[in-house]
C-alpha positions as CSV (number, residue, x, y, z in Angstrom):
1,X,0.0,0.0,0.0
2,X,3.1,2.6,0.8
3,X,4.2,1.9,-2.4
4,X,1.0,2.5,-4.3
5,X,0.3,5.6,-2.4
6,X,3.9,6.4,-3.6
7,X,3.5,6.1,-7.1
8,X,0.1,8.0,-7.1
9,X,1.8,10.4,-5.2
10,X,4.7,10.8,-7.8
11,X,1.4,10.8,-10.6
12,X,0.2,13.4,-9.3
13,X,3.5,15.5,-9.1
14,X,4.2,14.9,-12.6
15,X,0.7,15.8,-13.4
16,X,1.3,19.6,-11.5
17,X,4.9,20.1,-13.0
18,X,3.1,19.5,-16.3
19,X,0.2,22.0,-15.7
20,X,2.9,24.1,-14.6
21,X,5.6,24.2,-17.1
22,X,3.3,23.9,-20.1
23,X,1.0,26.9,-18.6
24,X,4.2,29.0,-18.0
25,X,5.8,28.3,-21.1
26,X,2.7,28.9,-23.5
27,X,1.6,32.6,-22.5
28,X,5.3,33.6,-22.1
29,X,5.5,32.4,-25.3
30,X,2.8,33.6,-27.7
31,X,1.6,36.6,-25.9
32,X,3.8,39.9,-26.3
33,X,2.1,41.6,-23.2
34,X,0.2,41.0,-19.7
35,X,-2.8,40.4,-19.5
36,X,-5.5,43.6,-18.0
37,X,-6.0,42.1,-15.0
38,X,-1.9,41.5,-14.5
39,X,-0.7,44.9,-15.4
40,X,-3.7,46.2,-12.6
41,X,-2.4,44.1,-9.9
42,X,1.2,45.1,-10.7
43,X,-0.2,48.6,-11.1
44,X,-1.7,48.8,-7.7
45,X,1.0,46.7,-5.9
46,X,3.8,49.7,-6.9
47,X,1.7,51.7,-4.4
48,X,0.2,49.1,-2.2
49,X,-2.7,49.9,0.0
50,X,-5.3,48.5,1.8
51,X,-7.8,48.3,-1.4
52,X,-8.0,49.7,-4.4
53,X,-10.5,51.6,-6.7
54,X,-11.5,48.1,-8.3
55,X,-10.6,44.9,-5.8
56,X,-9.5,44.4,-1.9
57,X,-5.5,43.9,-1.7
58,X,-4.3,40.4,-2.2
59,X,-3.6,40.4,-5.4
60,X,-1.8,43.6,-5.9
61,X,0.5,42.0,-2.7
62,X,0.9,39.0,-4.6
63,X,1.9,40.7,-7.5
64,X,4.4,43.1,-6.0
65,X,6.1,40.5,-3.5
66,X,6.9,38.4,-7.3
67,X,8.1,42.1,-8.4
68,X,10.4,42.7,-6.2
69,X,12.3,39.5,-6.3
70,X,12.2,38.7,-10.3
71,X,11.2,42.5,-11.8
72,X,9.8,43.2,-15.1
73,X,9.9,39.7,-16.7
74,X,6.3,38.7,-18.1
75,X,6.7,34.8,-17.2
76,X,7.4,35.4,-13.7
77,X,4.0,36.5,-13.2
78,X,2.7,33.5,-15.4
79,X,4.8,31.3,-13.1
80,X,2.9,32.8,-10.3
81,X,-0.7,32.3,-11.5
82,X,0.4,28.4,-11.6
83,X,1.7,28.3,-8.3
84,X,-1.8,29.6,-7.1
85,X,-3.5,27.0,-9.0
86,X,-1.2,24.4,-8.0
87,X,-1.6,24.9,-4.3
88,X,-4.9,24.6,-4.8
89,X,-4.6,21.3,-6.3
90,X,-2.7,20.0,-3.5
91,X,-4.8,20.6,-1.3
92,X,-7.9,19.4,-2.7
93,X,-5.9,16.4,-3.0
94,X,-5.0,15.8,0.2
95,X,-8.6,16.5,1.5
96,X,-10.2,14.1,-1.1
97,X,-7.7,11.4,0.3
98,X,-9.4,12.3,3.9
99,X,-13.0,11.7,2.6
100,X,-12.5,8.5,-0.1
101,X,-9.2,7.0,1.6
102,X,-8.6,5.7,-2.1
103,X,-4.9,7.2,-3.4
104,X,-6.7,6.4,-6.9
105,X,-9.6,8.0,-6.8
106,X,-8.1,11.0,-5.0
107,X,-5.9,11.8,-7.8
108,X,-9.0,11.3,-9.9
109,X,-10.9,14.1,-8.8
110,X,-7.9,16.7,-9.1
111,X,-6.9,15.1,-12.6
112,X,-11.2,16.0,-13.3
113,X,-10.6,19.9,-12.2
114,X,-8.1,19.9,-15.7
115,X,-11.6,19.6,-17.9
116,X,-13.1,22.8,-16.1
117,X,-11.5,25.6,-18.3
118,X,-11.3,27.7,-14.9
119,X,-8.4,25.7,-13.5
120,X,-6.4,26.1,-17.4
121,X,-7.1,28.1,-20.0
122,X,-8.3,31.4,-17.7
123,X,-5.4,30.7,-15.4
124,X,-2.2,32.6,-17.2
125,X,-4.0,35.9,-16.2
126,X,-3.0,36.5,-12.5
127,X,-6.2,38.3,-11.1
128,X,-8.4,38.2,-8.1
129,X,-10.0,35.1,-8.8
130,X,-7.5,33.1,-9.5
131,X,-6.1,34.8,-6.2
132,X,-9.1,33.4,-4.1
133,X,-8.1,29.8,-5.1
134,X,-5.8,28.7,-3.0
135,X,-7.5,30.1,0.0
136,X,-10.7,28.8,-1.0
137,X,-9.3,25.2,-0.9
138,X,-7.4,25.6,2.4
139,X,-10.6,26.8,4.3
140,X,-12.3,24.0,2.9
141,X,-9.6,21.9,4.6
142,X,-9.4,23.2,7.3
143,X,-12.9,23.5,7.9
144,X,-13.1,19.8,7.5
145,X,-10.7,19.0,10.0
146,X,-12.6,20.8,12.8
147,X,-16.1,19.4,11.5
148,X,-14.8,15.7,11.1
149,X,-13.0,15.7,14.4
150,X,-14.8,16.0,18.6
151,X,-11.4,17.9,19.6
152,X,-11.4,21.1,18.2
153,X,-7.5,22.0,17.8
154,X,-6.5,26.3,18.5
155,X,-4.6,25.8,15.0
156,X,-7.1,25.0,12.6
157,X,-9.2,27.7,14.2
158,X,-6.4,30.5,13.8
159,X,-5.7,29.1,10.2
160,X,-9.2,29.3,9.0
161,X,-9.8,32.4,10.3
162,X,-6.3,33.4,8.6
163,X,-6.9,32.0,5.1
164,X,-10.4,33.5,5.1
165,X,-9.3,36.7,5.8
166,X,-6.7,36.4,2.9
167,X,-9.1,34.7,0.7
168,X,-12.0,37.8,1.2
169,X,-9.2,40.4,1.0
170,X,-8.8,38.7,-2.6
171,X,-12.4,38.9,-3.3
172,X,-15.2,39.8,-1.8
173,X,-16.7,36.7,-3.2
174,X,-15.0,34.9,-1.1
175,X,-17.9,35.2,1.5
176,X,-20.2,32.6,-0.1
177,X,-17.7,29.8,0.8
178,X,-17.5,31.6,4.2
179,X,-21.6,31.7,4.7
180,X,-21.9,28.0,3.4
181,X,-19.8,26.7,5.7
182,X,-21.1,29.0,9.0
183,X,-24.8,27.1,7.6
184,X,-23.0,23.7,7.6
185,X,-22.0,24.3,11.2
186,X,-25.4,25.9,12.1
187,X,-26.9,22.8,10.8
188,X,-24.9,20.2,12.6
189,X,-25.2,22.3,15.6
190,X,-29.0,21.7,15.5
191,X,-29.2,18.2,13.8
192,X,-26.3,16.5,16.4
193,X,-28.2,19.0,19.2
194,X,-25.1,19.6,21.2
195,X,-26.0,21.3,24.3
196,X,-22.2,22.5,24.8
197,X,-21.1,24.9,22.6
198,X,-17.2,25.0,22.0
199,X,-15.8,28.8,21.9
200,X,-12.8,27.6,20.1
201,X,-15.1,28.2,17.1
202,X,-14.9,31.7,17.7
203,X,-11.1,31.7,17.7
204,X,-11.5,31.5,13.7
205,X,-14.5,35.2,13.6
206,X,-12.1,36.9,16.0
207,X,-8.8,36.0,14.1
208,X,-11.0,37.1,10.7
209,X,-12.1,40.4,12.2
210,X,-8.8,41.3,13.4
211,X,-7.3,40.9,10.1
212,X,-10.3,42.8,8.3
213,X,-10.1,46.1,10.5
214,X,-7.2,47.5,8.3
215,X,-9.1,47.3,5.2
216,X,-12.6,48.1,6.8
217,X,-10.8,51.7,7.7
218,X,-9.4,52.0,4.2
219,X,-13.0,51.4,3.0
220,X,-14.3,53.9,5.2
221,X,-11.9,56.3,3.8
222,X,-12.8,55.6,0.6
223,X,-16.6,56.0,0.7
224,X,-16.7,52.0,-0.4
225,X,-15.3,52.6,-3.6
226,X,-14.8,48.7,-3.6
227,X,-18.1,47.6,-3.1
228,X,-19.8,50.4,-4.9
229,X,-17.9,48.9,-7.8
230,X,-18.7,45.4,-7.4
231,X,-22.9,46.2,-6.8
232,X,-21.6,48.4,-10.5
233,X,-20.2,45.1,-12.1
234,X,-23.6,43.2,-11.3
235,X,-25.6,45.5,-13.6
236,X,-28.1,46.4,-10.5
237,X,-28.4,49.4,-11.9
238,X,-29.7,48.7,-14.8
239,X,-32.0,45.9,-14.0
240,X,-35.0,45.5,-14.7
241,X,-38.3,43.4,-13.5
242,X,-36.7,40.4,-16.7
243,X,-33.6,40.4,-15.3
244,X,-34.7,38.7,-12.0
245,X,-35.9,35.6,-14.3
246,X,-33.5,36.2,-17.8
247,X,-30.0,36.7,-15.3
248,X,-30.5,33.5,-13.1
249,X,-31.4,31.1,-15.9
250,X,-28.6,32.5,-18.1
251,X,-26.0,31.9,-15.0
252,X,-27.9,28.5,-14.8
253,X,-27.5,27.8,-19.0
254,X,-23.6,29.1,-18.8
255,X,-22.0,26.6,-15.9
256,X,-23.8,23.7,-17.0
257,X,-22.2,24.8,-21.0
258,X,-18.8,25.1,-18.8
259,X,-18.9,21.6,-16.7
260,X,-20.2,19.8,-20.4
261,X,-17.0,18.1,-20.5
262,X,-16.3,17.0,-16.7
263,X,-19.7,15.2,-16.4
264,X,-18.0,13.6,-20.0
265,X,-14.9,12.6,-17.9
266,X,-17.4,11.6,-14.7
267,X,-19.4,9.2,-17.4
268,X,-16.4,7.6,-18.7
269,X,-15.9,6.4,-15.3
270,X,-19.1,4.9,-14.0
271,X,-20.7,1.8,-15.1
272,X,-24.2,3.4,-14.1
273,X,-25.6,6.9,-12.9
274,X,-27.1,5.4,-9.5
275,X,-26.4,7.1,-6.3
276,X,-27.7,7.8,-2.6
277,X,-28.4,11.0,-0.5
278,X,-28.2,9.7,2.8
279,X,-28.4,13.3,5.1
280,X,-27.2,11.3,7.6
281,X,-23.5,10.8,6.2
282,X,-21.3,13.2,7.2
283,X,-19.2,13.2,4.4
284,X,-21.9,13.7,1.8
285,X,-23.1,16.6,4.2
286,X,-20.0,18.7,4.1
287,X,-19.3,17.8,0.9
288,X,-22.8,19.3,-0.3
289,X,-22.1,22.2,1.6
290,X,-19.0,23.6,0.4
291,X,-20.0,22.7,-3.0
292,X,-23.6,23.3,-4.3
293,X,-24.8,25.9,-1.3
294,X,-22.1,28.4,-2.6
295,X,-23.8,28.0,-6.2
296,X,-27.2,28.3,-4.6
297,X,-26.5,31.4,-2.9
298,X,-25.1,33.1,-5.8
299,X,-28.4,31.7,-8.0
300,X,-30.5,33.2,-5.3
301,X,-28.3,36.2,-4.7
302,X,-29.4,36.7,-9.1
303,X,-32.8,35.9,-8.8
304,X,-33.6,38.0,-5.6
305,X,-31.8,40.7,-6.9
306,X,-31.9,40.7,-10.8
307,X,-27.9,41.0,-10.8
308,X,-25.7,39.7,-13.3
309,X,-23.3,37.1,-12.4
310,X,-20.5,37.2,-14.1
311,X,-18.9,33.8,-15.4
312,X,-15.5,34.1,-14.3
313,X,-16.8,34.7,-10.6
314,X,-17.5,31.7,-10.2
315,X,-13.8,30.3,-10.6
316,X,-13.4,29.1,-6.9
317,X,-16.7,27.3,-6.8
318,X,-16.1,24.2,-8.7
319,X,-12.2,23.4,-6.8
320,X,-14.3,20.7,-4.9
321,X,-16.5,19.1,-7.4
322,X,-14.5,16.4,-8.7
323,X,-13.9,15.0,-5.0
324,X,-18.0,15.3,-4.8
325,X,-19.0,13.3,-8.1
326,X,-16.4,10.8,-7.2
327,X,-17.6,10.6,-3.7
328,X,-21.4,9.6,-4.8
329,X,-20.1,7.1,-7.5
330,X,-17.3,5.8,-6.0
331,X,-19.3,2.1,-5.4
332,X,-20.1,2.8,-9.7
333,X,-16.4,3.8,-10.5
334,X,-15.5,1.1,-12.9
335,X,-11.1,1.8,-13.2
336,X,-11.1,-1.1,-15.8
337,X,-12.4,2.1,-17.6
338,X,-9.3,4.2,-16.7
339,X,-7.9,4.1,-20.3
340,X,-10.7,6.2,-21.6
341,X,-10.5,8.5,-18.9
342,X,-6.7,8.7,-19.0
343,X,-6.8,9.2,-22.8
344,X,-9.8,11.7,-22.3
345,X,-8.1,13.7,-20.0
346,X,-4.8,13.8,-22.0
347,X,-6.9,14.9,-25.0
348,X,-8.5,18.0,-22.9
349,X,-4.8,18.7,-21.0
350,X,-3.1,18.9,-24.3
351,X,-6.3,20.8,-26.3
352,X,-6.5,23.8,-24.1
353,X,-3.0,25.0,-25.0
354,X,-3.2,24.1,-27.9
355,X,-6.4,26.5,-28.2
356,X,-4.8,29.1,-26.4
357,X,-1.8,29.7,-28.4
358,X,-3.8,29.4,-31.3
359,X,-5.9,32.5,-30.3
360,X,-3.1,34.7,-29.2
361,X,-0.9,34.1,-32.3
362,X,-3.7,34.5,-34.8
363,X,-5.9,36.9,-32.7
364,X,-4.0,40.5,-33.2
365,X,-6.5,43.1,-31.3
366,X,-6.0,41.4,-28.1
367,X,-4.6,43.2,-24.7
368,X,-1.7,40.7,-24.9
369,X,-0.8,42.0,-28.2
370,X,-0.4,45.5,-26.6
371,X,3.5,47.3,-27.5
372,X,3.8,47.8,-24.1
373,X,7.5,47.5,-23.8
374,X,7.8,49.6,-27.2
375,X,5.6,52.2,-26.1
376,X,7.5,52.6,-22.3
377,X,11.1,52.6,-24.3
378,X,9.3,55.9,-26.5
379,X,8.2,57.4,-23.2
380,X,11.5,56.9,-21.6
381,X,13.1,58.7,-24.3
382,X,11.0,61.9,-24.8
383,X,11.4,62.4,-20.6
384,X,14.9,62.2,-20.8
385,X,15.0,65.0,-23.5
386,X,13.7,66.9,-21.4
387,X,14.5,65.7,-17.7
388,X,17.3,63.6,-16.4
389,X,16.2,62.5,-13.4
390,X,14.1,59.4,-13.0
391,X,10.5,59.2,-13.6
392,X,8.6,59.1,-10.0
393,X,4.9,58.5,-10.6
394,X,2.4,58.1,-13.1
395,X,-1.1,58.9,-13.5
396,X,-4.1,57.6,-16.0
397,X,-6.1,54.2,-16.7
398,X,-4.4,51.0,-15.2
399,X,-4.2,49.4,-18.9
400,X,-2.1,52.2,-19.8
401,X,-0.2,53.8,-16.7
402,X,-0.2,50.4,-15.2
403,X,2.0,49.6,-18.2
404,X,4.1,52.3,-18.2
405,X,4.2,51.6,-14.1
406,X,5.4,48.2,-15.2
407,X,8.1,48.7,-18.1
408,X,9.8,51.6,-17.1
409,X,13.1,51.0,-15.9
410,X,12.5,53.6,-12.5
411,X,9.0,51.8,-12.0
412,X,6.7,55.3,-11.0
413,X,4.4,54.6,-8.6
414,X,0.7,54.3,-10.4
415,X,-0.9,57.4,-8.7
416,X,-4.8,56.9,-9.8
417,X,-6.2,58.4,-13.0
418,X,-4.7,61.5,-13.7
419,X,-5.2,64.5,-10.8
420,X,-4.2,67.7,-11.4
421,X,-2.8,68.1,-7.2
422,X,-0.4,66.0,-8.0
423,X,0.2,67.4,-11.1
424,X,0.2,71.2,-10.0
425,X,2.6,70.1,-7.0
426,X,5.2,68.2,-9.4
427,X,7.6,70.9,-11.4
428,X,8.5,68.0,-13.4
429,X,5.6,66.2,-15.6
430,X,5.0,65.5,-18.9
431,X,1.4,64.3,-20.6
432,X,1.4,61.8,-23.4
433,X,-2.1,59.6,-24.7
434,X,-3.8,60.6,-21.7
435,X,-1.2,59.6,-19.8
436,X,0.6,61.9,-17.3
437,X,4.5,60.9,-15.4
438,X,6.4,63.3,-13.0
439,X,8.4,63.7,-10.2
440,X,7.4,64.3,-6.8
C-alpha cells in the first residue's frame, strides 16, 4: 500500500509540473504583453494599500512580492498564477484522500478539475479570482478538520480564520464559501443537538475580524469605492423586472455549458448513474455544503436581486466538485475504464493550450498583443530630453499607466487616474495619450 500511495503520489507530481511548465511556457511564449487584470495588480501593488479603486489587496501583494524579487519579466508572473493554482490542487488532494481513503480515486478528482476551463485556460492571467483559489481550498480543509473531528484544535481555528481573511481580502466573493460553511456548522449544531457549545469556534470570527479592521478603515476612507464597484459590475443598476428571471437562468445555461466536458470525464468512469443521498453521512453533508450551497446562494443572490453574475466569478466554486461526483459514485467507479479516462483527459490537457496559443498568435486586437515594452522605451526617451532625473509617478487608466508603471526601468508609482494636485505640486511632468509621469 506505501508503495501505491507512492506512485500516485509521484502521478500526481508529474501531473502539476506538467500544468505548470506547459501553462508558464505557452503565454510567455505567444503573448507579447500581460494580461489587463496583470498589469492592474502590478499597477496597484507599486503603491500598495489596503484596497484599491476596483478589488480588496491580495492580489496587488501578490503581484508586488513576485516584483520585487524577479522584476519586469512577463513569465514570472505567469509562473505565479500556476503556483496559485497548483496549491490549490494539493490541497484538494489531500482532502479528497481524507473523505474517499482511495490514493486512486483522489488523484481522480484533481486530474477531473483539468476539464473545467477555470483551472487552465483562464489561469495565465494572474487576477483576483485566481487569487481566491488557494484560499478557498485551504478553508475548505481546514474547515473539514474541525467538522470531522470532537477535539477542536487552536490551529485549525487560527488558520481558518487566517486564510479566510486572505481569501476575502482577494475577493469579496470569497464570502459565499465563508456563509456556506457557518450554515453547515449551524446545521450540525442543530441536527447533532449539542448542548455544549465550543468557543474555540470563535477563535476563527475573532482572528477574521482582526485581520479585516485595516481594510474596513481604508473602505471607510474611501466612501466604499470597492463595493460600490462590485454592486456596479452586477448590472443592479440597470435591472429590470426580466432580469430577475432572464440573469439567473442564463447563470444556470452558462455553468452547465462550462462543466459539459467534466460530467463527460465523470461518465467515462461509472458503469451506471445510480447514487444515494443519505443526510445522515457526514461526508456527503460537508461535501454538499462547500460545493452546491455556494452555487445556490449566488443563484438566489441573481434571482432576488436581478444581478448579473459574471462567469468568471464563479472560478473558486467548482475546486471541490471532482472530489463530490467521485464521492457519490465511487461504489459505480468502474477503473477497468481508466484508459478512456486517462486518454480523455490527456486529450482535454493537451487541447487547451493548444487553443490558447492558437488564439493569441492568430488573434491581433487582443490586450496581450499590446507594445507595451515599445511604447514605455518611446516614453523613456521623450522624458529624458527633457528631464534627467528618473521618472517618480504616473497617472491615467491602469491598462495604460499600469503599463508604463510596469516597463519603465525607475517603476513610477501608479498614482490613480490622472489628478491635477499631483500634477500642480510636481515641477516636473509630462502628458502623453492621456497619460501623465512626473516627479514628486
Amino acid at each position: 500500500m506505501n508503495a501505491l500511495n507512492r506512485n500516485i503520489n509521484n502521478i500526481f507530481f508529474i501531473f502539476a509540473l506538467s500544468h505548470l511548465i506547459i501553462w508558464t511556457l505557452v503565454p510567455s511564449l505567444t503573448n507579447k504583453n500581460l494580461p489587463l487584470d496583470t498589469i492592474e495588480a502590478l499597477a496597484w501593488g507599486g503603491n500598495l494599500d489596503w484596497g484599491f479603486n476596483k478589488h480588496p489587496p491580495m492580489s496587488a501583494f501578490f503581484s508586488e512580492i513576485f516584483y520585487q524579487i524577479f522584476g519586469p519579466q512577463d513569465w514570472v508572473y505567469y509562473l505565479l498564477s500556476q503556483i496559485f493554482v497548483l496549491l490549490a490542487f494539493y490541497y484538494v488532494f489531500k482532502f479528497s484522500y481524507e473523505i474517499l481513503a482511495n490514493i486512486k480515486l483522489s488523484l481522480i478528482s484533481v486530474l477531473l478539475l483539468e476539464s473545467i476551463y477555470f483551472y487552465n485556460f483562464t489561469t495565465p492571467e494572474f487576477n483576483v479570482n485566481v487569487c481566491q483559489l488557494p484560499f478557498w481550498s485551504l478553508v475548505v480543509y481546514y474547515s473539514w478538520k474541525i467538522y470531522e473531528t470532537k477535539e477542536i484544535k487552536f490551529l485549525d481555528c487560527f488558520l481558518i480564520g487566517l486564510f479566510a481573511a486572505i481569501g476575502f481580502l482577494s475577493k469579496y466573493l470569497f464570502i459565499y464559501l465563508l456563509v456556506s460553511i457557518d450554515l453547515l456548522f449551524i446545521y450540525s449544531i442543530f441536527i447533532k443537538k449539542i448542548k455544549k457549545f465550543d468557543f474555540k469556534y470563535l477563535i476563527s470570527i475573532e482572528v477574521f475580524i482582526v485581520l479585516m479592521i485595516p481594510h474596513l478603515i481604508w473602505l471607510y476612507n474611501n466612501e466604499f469605492i470597492t463595493v460600490t464597484y462590485a454592486l456596479k459590475r452586477t448590472g443592479l443598476e440597470e435591472s429590470g423586472a426580466a432580469s430577475y428571471l432572464l440573469y439567473p437562468f442564463i447563470f444556470l445555461f452558462k455553468q452547465i455549458g462550462i462543466l459539459v466536458p467534466f460530467f463527460f470525464l465523470v461518465w467515462l468512469l461509472i458503469k451506471k448513474i445510480k447514487f444515494k443521498f443519505n443526510l445522515k453521512d457526514k461526508k456527503l453533508v460537508f461535501l454538499l455544503f462547500v460545493n452546491i450551497v455556494p452555487i445556490l446562494l449566488i443563484f438566489i443572490t441573481s434571482a432576488f436581486t436581478g444581478s448579473n453574475i459574471r462567469t468568471m466569478w464563479m472560478t473558486p466554486f467548482y475546486l471541490f466538485f471532482g472530489v463530490l461526483f467521485v464521492y457519490l459514485f465511487q461504489s459505480q467507479i468502474d477503473l477497468k475504464k481508466i484508459k478512456s479516462f486517462l486518454y480523455s483527459f490527456l486529450f482535454l490537457f493537451f487541447l487547451s493550450p493548444v487553443i490558447y496559443s492558437y488564439i493569441s498568435i492568430t488573434q491581433t486586437e487582443k490586450r496581450t498583443d499590446y507594445l507595451g515594452k515599445e511604447v514605455a522605451v518611446k516614453v523613456q526617451l521623450s522624458w529624458d530630453q527633457n528631464f534627467d532625473k528618473d521618472i517618480e509617478f504616473v497617472t491615467g487608466d491602469e491598462w495604460k499607466a499600469g503599463n508604463l508603471s510596469y516597463h519603465l526601468k525607475s517603476r513610477p508609482k501608479w498614482e490613480g487616474f490622472t489628478n491635477n494636485k499631483i500634477l500642480n505640486n510636481s515641477s516636473q511632468f509630462i502628458c502623453v495619450d492621456d497619460v501623465c509621469l512626473g516627479r514628486y
